[in-house]
N, CA, C and O atoms as CSV, one atom per row, in Angstrom:
chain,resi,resn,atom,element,x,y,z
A,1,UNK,N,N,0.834,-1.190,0.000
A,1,UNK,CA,C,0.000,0.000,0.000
A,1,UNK,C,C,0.874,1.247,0.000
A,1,UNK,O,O,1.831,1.402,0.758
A,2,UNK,N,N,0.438,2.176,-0.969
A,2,UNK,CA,C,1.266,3.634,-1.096
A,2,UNK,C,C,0.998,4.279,0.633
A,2,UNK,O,O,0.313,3.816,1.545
A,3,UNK,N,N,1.899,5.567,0.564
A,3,UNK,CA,C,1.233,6.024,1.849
A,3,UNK,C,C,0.178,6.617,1.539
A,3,UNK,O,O,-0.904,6.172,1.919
A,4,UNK,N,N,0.244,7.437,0.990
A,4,UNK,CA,C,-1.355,7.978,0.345
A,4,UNK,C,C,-2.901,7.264,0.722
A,4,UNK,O,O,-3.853,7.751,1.332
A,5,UNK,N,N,-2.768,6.233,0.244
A,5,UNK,CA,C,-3.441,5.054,0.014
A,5,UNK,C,C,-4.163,5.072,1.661
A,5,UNK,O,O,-5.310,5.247,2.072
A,6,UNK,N,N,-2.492,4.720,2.492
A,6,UNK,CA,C,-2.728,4.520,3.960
A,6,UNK,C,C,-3.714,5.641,5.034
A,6,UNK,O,O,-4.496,5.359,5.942
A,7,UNK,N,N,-3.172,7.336,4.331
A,7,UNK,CA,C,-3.993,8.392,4.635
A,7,UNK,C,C,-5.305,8.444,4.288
A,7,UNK,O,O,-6.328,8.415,4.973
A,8,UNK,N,N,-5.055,8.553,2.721
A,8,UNK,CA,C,-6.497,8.114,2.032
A,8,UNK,C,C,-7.656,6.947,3.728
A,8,UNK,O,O,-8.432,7.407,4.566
A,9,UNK,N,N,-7.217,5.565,3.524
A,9,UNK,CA,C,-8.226,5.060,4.454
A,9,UNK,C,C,-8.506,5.125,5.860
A,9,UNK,O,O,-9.369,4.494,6.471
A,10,UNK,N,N,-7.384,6.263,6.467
A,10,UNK,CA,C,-7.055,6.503,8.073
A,10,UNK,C,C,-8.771,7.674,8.023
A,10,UNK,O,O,-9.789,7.675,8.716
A,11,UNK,N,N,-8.204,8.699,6.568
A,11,UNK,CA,C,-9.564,9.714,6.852
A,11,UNK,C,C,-10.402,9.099,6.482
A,11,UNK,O,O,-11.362,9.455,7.165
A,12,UNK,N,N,-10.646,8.523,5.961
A,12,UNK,CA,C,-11.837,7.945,5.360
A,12,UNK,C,C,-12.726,7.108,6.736
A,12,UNK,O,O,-13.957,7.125,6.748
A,13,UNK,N,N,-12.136,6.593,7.549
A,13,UNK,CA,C,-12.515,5.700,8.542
A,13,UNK,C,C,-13.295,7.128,9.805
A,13,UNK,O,O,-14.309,7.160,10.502
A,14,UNK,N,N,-12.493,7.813,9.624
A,14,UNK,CA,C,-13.018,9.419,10.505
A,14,UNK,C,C,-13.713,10.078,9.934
A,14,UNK,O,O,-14.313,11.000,10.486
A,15,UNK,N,N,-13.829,9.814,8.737
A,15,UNK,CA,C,-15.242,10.723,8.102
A,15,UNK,C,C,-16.598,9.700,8.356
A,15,UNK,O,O,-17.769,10.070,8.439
A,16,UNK,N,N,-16.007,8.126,8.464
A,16,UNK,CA,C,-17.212,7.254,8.861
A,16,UNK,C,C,-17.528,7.115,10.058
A,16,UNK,O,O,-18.705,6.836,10.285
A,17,UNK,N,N,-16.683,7.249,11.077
A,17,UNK,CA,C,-16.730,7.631,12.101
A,17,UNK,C,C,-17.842,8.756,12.873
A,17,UNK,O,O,-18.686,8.715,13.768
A,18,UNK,N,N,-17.250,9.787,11.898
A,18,UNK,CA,C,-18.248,10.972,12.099
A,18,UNK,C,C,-19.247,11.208,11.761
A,18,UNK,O,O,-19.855,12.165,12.240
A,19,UNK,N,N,-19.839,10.315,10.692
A,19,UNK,CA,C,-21.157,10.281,10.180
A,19,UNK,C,C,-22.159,9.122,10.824
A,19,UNK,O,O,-23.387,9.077,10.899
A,20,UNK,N,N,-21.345,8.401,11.166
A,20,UNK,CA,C,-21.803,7.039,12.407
A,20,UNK,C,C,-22.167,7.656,13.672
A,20,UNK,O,O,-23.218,7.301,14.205
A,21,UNK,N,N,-21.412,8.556,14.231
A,21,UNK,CA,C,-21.584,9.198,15.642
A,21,UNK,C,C,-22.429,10.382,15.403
A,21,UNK,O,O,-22.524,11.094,16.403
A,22,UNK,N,N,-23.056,10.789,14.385
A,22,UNK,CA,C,-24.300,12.069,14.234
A,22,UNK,C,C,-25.419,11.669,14.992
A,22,UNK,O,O,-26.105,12.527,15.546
A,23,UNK,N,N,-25.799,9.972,15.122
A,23,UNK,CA,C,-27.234,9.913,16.375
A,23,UNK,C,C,-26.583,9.487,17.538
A,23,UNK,O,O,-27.394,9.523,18.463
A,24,UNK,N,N,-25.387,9.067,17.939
A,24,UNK,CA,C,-25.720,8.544,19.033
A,24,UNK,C,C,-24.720,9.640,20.564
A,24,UNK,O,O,-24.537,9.421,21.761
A,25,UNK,N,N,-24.309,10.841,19.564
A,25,UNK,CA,C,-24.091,12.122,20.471
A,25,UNK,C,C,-24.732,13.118,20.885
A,25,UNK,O,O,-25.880,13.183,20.447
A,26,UNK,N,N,-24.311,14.192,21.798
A,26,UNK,CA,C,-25.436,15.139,22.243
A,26,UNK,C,C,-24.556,16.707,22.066
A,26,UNK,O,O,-24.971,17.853,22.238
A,27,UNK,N,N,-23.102,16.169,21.629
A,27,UNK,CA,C,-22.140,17.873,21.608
A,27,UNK,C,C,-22.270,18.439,20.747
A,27,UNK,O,O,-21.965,19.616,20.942
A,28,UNK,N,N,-22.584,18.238,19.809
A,28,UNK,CA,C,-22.837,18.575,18.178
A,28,UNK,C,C,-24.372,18.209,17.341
A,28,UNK,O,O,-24.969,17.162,17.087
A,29,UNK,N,N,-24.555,19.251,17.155
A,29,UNK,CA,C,-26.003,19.238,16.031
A,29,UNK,C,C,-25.844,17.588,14.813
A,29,UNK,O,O,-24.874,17.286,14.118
A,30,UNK,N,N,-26.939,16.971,14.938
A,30,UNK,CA,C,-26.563,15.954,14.216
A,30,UNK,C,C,-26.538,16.704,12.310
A,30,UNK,O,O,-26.078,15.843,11.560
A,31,UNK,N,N,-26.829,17.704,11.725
A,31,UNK,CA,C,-26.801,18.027,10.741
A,31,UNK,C,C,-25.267,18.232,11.100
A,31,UNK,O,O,-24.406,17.456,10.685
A,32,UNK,N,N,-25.011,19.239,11.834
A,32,UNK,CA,C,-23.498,18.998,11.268
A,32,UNK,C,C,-22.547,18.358,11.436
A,32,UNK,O,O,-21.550,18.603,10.758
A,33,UNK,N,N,-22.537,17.443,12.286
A,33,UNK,CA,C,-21.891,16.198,12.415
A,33,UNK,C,C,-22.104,15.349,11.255
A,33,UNK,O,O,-21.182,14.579,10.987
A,34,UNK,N,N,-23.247,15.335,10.433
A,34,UNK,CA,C,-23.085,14.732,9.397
A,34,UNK,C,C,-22.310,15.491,7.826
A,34,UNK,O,O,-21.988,14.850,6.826
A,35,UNK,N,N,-22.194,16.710,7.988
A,35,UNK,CA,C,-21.895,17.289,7.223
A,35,UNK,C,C,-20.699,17.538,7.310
A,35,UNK,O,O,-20.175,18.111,6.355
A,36,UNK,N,N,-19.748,17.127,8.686
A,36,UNK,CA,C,-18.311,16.996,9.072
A,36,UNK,C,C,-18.067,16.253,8.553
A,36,UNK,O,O,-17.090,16.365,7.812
A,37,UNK,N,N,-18.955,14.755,8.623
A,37,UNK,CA,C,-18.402,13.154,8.290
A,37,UNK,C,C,-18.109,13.368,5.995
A,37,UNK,O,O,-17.151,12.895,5.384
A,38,UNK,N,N,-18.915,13.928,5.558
A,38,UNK,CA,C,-18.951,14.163,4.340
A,38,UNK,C,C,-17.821,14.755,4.114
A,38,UNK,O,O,-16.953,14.069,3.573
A,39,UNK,N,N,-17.567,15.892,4.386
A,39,UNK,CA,C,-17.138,16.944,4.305
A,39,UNK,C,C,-15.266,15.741,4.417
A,39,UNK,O,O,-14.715,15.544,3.334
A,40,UNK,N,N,-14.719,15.246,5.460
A,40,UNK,CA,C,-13.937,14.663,5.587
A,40,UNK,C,C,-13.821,13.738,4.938
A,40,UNK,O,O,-12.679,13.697,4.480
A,41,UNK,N,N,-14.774,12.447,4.451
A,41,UNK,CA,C,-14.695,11.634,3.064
A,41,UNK,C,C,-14.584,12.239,2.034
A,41,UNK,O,O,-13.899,11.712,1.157
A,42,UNK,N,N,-15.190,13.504,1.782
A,42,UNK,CA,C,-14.792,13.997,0.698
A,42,UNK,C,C,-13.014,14.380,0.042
A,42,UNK,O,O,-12.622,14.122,-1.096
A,43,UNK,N,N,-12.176,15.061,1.187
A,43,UNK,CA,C,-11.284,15.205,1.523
A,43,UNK,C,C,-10.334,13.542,1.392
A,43,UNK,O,O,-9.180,13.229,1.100
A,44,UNK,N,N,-11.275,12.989,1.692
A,44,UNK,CA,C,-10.157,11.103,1.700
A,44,UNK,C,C,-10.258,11.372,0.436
A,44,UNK,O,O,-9.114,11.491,-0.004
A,45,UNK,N,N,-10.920,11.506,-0.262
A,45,UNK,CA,C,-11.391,10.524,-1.658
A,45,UNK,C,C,-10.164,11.593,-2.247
A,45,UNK,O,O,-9.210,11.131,-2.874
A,46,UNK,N,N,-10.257,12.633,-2.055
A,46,UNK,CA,C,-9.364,13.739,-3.104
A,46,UNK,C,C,-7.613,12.901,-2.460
A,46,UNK,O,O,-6.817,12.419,-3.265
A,47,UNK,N,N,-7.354,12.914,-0.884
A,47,UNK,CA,C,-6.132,12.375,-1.055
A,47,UNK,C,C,-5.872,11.051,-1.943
A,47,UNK,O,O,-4.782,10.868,-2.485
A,48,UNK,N,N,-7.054,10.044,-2.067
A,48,UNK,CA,C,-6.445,8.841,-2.544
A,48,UNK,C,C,-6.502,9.084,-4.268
A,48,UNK,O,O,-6.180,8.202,-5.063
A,49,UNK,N,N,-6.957,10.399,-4.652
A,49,UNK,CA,C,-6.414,9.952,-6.075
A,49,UNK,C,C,-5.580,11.612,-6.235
A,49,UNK,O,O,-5.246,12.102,-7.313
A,50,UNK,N,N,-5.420,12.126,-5.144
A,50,UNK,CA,C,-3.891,12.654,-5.418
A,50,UNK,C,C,-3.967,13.741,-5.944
A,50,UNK,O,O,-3.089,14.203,-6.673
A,51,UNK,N,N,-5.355,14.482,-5.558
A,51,UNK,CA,C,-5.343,15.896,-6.307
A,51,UNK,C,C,-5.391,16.730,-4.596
A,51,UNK,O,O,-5.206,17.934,-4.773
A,52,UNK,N,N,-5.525,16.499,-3.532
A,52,UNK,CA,C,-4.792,17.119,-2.133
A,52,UNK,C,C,-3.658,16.060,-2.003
A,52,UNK,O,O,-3.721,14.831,-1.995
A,53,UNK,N,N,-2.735,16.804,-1.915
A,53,UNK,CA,C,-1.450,16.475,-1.077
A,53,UNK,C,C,-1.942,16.522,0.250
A,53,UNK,O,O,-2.725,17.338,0.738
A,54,UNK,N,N,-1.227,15.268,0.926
A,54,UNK,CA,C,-1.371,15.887,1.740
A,54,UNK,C,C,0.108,14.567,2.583
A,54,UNK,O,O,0.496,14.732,3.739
């Protein structure tokens, strides 16, 4: 596995993370907790094909 690859699925697991934990928290509005979790897969998907460096 590239490292990329490795970043790519570290965020990706925290954007699922964060979209998993939108019902079952009380610190954060579940709209935007879900719109964090997106918002951060979106961000994976751009590292694993390499248009964010990161």
């Amino acid at each position: 596995m590239d490292s990329s690859d490795v970043k790519a699925l570290l965020l990706g697991l925290l954007g699922t993370f964060l979209t998993l934990q939108a019902y079952n928290q009380t610190y954060m509005d579940t709209t935007y907790c879900m719109l964090l979790g997106f918002v951060v897969l979106l961000v994976a998907w751009g590292v694993k094909e390499g248009v964010i460096p990161l």
